[in-house]
C-alpha positions, 0 to 999 in steps of 0.5 A, spaced: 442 513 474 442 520 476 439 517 483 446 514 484 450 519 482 446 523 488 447 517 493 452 520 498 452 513 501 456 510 493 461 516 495 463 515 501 464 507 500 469 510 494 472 514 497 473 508 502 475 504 497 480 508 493 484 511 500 484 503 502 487 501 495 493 507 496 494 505 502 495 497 500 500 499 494 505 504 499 505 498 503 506 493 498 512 498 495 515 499 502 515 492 502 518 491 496 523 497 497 525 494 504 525 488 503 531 488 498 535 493 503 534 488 509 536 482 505 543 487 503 544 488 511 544 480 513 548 478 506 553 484 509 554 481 517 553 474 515 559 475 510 563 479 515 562 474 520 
């Protein structure tokens, strides 16, 4: 266990691993976010069309 611990290798994969998964989750939230304030603009010229 402790030579796992040691491993610079296991680390720099976590690290990997934790930047992807935030990046993932801002762009599901950009997204999200985006997404309902497109759909608002369309809604707005298509009923001012």
């Amino acid at each position: 266990m402790f030579k796992l611990l040691l491993d610079r290798r296991a680390i720099e994969a976590t690290e990997v691993g934790v930047l992807l998964a935030a990046v993932v989750l801002i762009a599901y939230g950009a997204f999200q976010f985006l997404g309902t304030q497109i759909a608002d603009v369309v809604r707005n010229v298509a009923g001012n069309i």
